[in-house]
N, CA, C and O atoms as a GROMACS GRO file, in nm:
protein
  464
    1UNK      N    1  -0.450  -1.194  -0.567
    1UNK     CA    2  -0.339  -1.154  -0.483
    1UNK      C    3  -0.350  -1.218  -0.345
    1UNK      O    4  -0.247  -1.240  -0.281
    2UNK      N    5  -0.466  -1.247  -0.298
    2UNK     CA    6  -0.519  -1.264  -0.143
    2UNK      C    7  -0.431  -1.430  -0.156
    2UNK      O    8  -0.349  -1.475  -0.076
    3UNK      N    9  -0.482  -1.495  -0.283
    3UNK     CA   10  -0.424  -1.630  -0.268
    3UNK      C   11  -0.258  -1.657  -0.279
    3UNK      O   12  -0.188  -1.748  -0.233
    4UNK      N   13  -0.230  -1.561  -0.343
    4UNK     CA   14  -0.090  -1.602  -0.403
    4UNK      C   15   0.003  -1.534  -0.245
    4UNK      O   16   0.124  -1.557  -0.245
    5UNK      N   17  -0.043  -1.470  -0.144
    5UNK     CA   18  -0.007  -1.402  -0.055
    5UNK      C   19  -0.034  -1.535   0.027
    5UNK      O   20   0.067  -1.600   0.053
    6UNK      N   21  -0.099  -1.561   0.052
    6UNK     CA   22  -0.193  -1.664   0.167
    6UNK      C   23  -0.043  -1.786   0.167
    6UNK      O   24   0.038  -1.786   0.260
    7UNK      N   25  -0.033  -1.858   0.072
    7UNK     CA   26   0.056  -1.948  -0.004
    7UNK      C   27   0.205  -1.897   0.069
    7UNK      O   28   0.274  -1.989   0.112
    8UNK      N   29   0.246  -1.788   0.081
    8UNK     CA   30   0.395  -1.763   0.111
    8UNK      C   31   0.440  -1.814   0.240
    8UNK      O   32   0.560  -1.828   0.260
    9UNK      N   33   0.308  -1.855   0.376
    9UNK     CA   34   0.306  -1.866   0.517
    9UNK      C   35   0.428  -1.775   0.564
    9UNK      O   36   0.545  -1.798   0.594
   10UNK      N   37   0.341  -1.653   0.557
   10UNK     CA   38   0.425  -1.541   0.632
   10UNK      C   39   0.327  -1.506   0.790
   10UNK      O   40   0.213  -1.547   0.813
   11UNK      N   41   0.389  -1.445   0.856
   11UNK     CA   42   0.383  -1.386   0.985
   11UNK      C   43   0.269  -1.360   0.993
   11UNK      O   44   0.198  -1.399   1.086
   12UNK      N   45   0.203  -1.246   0.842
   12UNK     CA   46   0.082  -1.189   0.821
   12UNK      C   47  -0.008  -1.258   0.786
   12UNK      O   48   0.000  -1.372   0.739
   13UNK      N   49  -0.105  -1.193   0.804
   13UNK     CA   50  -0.243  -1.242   0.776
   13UNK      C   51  -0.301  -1.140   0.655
   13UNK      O   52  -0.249  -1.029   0.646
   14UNK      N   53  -0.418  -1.181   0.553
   14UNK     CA   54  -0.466  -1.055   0.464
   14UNK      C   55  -0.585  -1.067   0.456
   14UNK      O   56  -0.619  -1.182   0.428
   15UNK      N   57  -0.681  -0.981   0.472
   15UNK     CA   58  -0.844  -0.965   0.443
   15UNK      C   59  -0.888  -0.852   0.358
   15UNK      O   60  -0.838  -0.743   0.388
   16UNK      N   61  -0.961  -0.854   0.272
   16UNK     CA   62  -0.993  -0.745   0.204
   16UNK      C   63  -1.055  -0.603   0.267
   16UNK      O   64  -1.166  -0.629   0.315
   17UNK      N   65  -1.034  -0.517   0.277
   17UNK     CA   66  -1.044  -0.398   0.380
   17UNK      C   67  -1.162  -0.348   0.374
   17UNK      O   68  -1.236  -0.351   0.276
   18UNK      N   69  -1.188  -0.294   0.489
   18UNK     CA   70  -1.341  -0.210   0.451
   18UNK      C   71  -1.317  -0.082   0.519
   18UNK      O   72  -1.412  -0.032   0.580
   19UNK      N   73  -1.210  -0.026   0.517
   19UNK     CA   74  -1.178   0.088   0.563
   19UNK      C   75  -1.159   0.194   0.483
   19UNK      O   76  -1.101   0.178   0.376
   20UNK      N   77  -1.211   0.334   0.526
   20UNK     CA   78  -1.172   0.439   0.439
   20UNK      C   79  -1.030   0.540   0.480
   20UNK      O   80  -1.044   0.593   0.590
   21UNK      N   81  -0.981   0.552   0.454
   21UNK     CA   82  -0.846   0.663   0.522
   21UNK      C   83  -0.860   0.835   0.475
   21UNK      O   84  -0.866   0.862   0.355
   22UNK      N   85  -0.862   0.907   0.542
   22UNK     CA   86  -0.857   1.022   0.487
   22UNK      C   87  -0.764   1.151   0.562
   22UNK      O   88  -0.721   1.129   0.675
   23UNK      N   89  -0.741   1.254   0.512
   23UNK     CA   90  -0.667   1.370   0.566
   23UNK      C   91  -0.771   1.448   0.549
   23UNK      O   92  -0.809   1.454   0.432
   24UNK      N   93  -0.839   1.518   0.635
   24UNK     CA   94  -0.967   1.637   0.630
   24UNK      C   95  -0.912   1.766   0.560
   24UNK      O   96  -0.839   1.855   0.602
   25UNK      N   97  -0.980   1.744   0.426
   25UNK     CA   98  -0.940   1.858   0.355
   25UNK      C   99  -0.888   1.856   0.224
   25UNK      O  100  -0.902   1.937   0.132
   26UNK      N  101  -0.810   1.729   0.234
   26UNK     CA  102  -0.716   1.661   0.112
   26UNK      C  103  -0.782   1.534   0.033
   26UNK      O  104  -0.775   1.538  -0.090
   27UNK      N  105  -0.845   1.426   0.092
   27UNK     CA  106  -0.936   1.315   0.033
   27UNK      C  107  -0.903   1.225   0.064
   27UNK      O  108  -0.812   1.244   0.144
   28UNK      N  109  -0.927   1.100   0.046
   28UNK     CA  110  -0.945   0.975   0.048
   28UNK      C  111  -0.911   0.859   0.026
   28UNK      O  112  -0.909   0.857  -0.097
   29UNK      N  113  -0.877   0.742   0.066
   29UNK     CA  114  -0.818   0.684  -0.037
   29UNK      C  115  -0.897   0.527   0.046
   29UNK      O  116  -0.920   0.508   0.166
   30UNK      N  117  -0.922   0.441  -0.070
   30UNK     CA  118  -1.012   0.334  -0.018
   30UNK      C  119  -0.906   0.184  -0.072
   30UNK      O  120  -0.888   0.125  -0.178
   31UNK      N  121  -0.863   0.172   0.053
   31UNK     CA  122  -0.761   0.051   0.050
   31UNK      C  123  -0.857  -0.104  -0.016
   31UNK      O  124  -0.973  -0.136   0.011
   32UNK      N  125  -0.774  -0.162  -0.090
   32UNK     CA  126  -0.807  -0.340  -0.102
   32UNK      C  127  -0.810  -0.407  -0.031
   32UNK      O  128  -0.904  -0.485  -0.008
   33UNK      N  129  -0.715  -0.398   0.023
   33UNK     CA  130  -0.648  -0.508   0.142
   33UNK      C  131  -0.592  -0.455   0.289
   33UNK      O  132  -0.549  -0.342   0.308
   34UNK      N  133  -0.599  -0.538   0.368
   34UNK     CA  134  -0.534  -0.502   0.520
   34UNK      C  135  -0.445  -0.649   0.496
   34UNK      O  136  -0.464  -0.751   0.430
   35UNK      N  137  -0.322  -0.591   0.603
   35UNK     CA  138  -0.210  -0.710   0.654
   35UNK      C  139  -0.237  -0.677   0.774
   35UNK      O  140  -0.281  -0.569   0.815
   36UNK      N  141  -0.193  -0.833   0.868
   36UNK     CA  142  -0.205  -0.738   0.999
   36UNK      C  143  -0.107  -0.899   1.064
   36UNK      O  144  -0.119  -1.021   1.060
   37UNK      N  145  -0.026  -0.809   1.114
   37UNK     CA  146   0.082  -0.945   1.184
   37UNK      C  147   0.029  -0.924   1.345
   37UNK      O  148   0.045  -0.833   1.427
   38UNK      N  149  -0.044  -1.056   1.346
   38UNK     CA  150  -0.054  -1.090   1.540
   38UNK      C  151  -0.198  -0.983   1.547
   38UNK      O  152  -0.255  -0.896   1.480
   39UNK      N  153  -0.209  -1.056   1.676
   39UNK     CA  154  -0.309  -0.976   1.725
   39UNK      C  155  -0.308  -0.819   1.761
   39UNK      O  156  -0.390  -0.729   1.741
   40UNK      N  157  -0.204  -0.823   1.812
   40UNK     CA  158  -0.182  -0.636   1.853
   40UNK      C  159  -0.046  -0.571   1.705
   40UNK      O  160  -0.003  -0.458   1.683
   41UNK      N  161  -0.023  -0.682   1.647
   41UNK     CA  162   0.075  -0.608   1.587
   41UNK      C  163  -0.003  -0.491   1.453
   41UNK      O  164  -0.122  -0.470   1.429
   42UNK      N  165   0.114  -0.438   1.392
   42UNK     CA  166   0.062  -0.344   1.322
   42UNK      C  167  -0.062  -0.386   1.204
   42UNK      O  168  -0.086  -0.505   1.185
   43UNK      N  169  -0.128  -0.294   1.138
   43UNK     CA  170  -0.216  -0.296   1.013
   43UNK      C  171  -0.086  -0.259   0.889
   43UNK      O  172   0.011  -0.186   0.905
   44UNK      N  173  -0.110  -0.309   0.811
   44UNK     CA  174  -0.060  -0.216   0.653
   44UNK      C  175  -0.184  -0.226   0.558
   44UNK      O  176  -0.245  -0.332   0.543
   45UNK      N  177  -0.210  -0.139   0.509
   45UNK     CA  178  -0.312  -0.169   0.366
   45UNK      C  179  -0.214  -0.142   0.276
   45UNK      O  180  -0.102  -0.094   0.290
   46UNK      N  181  -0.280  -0.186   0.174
   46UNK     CA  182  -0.270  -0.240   0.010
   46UNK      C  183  -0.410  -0.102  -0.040
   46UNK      O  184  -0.519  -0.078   0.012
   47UNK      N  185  -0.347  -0.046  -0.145
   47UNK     CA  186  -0.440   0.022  -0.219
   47UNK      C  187  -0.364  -0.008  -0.376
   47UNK      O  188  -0.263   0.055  -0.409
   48UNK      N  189  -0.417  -0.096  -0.453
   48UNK     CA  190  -0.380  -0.099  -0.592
   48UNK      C  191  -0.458   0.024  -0.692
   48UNK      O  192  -0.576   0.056  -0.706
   49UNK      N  193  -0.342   0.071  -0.747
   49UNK     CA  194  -0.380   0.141  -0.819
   49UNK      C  195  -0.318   0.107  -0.986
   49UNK      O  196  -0.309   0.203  -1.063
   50UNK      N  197  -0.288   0.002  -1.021
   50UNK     CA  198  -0.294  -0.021  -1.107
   50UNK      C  199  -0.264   0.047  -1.236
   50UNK      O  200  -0.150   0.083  -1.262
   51UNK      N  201  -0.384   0.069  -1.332
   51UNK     CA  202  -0.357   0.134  -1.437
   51UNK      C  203  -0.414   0.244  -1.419
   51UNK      O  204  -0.456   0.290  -1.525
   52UNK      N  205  -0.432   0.302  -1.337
   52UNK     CA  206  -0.535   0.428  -1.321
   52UNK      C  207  -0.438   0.564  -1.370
   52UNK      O  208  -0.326   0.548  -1.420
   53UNK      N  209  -0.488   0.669  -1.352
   53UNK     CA  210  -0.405   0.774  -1.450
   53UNK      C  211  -0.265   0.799  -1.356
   53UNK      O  212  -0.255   0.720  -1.261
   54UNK      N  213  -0.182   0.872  -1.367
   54UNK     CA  214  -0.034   0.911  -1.317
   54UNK      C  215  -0.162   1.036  -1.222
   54UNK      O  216  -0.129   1.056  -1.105
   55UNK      N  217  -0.236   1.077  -1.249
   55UNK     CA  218  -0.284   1.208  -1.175
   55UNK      C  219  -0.374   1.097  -1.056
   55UNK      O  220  -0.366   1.168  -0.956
   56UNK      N  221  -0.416   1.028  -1.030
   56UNK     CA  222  -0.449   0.961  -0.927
   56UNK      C  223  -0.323   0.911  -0.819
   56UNK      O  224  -0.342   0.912  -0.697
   57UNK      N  225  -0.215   0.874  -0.869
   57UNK     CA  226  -0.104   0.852  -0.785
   57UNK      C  227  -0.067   0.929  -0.731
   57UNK      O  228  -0.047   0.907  -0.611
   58UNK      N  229  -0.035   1.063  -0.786
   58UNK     CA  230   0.038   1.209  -0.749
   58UNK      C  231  -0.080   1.236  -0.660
   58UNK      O  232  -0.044   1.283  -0.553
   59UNK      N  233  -0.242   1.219  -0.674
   59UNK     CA  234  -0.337   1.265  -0.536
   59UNK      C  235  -0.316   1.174  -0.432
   59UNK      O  236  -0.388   1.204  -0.336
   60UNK      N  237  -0.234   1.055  -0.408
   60UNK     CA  238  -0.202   0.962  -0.320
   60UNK      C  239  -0.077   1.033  -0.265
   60UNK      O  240  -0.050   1.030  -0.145
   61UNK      N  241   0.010   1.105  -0.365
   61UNK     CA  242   0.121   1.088  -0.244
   61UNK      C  243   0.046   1.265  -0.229
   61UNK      O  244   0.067   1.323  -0.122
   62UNK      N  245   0.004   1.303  -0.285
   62UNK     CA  246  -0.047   1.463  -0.158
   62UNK      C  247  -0.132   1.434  -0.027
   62UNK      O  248  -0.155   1.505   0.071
   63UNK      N  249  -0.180   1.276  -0.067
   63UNK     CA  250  -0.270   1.280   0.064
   63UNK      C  251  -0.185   1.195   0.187
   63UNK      O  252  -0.239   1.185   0.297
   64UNK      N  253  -0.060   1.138   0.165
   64UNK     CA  254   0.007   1.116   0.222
   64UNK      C  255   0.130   1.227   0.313
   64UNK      O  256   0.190   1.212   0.420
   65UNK      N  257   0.130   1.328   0.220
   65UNK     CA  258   0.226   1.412   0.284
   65UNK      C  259   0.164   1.515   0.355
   65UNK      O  260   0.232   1.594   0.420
   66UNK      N  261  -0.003   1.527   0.348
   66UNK     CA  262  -0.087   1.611   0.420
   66UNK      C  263  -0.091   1.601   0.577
   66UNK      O  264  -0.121   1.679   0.667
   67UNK      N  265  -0.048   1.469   0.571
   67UNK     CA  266  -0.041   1.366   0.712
   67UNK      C  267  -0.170   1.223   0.731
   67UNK      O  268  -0.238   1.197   0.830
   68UNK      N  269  -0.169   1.155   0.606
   68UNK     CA  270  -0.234   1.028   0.608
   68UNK      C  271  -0.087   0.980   0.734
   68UNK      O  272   0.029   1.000   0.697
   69UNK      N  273  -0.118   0.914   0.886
   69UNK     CA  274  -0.109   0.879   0.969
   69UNK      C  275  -0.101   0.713   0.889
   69UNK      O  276  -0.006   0.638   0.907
   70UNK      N  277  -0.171   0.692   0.838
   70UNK     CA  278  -0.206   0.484   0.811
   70UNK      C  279  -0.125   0.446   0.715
   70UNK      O  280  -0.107   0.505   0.608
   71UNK      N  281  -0.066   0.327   0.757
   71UNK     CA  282   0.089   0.234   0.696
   71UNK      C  283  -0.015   0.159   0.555
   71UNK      O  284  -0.089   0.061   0.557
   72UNK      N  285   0.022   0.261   0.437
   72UNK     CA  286  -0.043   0.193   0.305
   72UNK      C  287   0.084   0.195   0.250
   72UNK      O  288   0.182   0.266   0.275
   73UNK      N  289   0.057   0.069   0.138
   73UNK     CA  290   0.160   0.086   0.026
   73UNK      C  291   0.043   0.103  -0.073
   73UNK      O  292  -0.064   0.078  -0.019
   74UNK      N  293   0.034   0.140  -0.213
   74UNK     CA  294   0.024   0.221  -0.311
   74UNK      C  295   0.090   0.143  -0.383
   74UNK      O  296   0.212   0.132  -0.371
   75UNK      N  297  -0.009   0.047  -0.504
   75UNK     CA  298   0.084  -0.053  -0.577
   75UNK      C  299   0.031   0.030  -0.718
   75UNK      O  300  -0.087   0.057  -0.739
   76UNK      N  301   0.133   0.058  -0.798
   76UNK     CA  302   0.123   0.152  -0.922
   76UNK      C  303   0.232   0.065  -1.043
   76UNK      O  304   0.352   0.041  -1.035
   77UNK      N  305   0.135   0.034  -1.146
   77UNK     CA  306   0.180  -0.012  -1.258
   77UNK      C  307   0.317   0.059  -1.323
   77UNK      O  308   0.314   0.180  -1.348
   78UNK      N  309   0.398   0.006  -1.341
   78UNK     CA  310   0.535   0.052  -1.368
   78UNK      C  311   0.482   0.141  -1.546
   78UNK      O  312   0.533   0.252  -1.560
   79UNK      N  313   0.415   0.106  -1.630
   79UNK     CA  314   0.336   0.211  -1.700
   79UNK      C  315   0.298   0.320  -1.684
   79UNK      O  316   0.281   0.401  -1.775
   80UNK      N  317   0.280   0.340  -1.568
   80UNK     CA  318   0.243   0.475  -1.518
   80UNK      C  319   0.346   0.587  -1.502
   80UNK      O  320   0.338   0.693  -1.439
   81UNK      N  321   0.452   0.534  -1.578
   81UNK     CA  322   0.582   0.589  -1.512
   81UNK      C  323   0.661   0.673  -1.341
   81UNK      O  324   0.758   0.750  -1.338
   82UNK      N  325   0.608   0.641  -1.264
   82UNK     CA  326   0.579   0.709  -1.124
   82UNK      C  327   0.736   0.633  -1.033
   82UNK      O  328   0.734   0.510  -1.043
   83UNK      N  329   0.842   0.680  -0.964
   83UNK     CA  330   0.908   0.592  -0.945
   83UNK      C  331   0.893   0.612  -0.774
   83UNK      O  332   0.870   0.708  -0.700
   84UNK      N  333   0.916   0.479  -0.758
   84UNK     CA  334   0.853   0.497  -0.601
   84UNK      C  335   0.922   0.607  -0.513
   84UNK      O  336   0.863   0.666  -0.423
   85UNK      N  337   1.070   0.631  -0.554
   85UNK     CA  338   1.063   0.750  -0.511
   85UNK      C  339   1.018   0.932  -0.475
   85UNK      O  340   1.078   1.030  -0.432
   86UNK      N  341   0.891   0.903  -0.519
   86UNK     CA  342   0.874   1.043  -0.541
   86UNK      C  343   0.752   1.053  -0.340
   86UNK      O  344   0.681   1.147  -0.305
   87UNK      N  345   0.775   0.938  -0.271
   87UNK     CA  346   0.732   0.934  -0.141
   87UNK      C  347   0.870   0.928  -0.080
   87UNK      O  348   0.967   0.860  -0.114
   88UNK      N  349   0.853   1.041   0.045
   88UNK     CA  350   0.984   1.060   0.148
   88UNK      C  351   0.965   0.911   0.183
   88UNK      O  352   0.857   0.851   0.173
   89UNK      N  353   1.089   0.853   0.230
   89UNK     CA  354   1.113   0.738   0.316
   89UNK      C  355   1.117   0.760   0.440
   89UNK      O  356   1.145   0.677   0.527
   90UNK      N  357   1.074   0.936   0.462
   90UNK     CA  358   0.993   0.946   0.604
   90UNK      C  359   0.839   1.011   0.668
   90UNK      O  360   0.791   1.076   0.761
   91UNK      N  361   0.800   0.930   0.521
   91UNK     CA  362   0.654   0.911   0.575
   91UNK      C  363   0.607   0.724   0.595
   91UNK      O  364   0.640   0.622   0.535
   92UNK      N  365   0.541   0.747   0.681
   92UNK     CA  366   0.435   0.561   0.680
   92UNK      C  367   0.399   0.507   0.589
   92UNK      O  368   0.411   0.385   0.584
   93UNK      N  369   0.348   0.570   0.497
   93UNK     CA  370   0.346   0.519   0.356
   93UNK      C  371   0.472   0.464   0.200
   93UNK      O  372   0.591   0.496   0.200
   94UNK      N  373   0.426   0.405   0.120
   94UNK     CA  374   0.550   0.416   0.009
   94UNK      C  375   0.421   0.325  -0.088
   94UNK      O  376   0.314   0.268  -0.072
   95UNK      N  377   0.551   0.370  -0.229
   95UNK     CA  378   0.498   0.312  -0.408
   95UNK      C  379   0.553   0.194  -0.382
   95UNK      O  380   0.666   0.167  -0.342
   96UNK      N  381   0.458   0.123  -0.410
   96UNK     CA  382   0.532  -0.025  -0.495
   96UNK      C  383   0.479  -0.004  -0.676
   96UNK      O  384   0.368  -0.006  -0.729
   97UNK      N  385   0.600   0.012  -0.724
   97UNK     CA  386   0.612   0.006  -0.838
   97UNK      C  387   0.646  -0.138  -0.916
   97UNK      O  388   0.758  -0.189  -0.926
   98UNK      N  389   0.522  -0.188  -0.965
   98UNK     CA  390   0.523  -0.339  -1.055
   98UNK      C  391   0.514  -0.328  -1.193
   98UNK      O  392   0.472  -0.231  -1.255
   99UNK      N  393   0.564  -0.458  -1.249
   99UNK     CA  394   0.545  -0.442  -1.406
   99UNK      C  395   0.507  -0.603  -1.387
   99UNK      O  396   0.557  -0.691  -1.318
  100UNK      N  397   0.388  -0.600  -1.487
  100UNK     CA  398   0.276  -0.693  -1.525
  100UNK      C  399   0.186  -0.723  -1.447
  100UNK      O  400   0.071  -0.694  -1.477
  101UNK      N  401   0.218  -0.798  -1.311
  101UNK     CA  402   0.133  -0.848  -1.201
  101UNK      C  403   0.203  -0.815  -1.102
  101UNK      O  404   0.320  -0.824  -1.140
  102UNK      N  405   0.199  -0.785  -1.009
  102UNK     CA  406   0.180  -0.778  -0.819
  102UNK      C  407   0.240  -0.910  -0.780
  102UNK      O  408   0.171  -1.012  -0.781
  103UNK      N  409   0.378  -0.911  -0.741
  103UNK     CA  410   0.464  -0.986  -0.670
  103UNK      C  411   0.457  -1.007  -0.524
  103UNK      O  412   0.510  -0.928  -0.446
  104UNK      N  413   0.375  -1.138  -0.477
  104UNK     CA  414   0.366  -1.136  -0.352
  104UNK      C  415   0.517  -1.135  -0.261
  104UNK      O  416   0.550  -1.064  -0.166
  105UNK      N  417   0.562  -1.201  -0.305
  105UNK     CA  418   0.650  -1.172  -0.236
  105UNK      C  419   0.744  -1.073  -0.179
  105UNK      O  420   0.814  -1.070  -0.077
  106UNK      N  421   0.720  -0.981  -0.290
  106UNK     CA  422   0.792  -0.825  -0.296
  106UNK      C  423   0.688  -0.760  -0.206
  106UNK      O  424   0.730  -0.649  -0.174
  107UNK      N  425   0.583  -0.783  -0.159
  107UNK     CA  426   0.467  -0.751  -0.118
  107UNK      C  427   0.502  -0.768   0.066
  107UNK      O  428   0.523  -0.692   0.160
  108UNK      N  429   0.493  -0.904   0.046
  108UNK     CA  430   0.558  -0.993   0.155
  108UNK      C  431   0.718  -0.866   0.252
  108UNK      O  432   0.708  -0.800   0.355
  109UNK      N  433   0.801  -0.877   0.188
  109UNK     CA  434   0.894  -0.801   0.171
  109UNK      C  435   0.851  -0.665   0.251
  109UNK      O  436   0.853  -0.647   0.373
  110UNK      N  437   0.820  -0.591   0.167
  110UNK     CA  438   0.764  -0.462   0.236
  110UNK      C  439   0.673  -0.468   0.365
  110UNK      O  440   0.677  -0.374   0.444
  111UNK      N  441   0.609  -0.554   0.382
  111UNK     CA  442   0.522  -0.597   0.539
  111UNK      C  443   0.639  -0.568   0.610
  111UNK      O  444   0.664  -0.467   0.675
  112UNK      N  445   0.734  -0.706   0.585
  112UNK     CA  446   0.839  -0.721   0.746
  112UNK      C  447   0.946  -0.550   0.736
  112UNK      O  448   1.042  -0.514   0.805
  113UNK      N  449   0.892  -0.498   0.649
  113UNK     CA  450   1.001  -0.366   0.710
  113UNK      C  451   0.922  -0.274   0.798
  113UNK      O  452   0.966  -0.171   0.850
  114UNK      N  453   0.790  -0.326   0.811
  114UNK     CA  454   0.677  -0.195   0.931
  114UNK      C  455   0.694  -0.296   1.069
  114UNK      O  456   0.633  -0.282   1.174
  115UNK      N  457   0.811  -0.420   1.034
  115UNK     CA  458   0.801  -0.484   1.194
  115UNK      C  459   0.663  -0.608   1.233
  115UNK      O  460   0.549  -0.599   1.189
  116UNK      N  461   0.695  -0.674   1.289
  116UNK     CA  462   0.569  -0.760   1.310
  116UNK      C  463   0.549  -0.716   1.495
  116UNK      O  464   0.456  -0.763   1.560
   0.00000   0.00000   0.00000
């Protein structure tokens, strides 16, 4: 993903994350990736979740509505049946819902709506 992202020459930049995010009380969630446009501009992480169960997604968006504060998207295999709507479009977070592989560009996409 890091390459096929790198390739688009967008605004952003991507490094694999070493950050943990949490809501005290609710849990955790350990991002892949950071975006980060400019020096002062914002962070977004990337947390793929892939094929993992439908009950790991649903603990993403509780730990989002607990008040996870940090601009993640949450990339969830369209298998999982989960539709990105089930995150308010007024929290910092949202689903990217894919089928087969992770579309940088759709990826790309969702960056420039947190602003550079």
């Amino acid at each position: 993903m890091i390459d096929r992202f790198r390739k688009l020459k967008t605004g952003w930049t991507v490094r694999p994350s070493r950050r943990l995010l949490s809501v005290s009380g609710y849990g955790l969630c350990v991002p892949d990736l950071v975006f980060t446009n400019g020096a002062g501009g914002p962070k977004v992480y990337l947390e793929i979740l892939g094929f993992w169960s439908r009950e790991a997604v649903w603990r993403r968006i509780e730990l989002v509505n607990a008040g996870l504060k940090d601009h993640v998207i949450f990339a969830v295999s369209r298998r999982l049946r989960v539709s990105e709507k089930a995150l308010d479009a007024e929290v910092p977070s949202e689903l990217y819902v894919y089928k087969g592989t992770m579309n940088a560009k759709a990826i790309a996409e969702r960056l420039d709506a947190y602003g550079s």
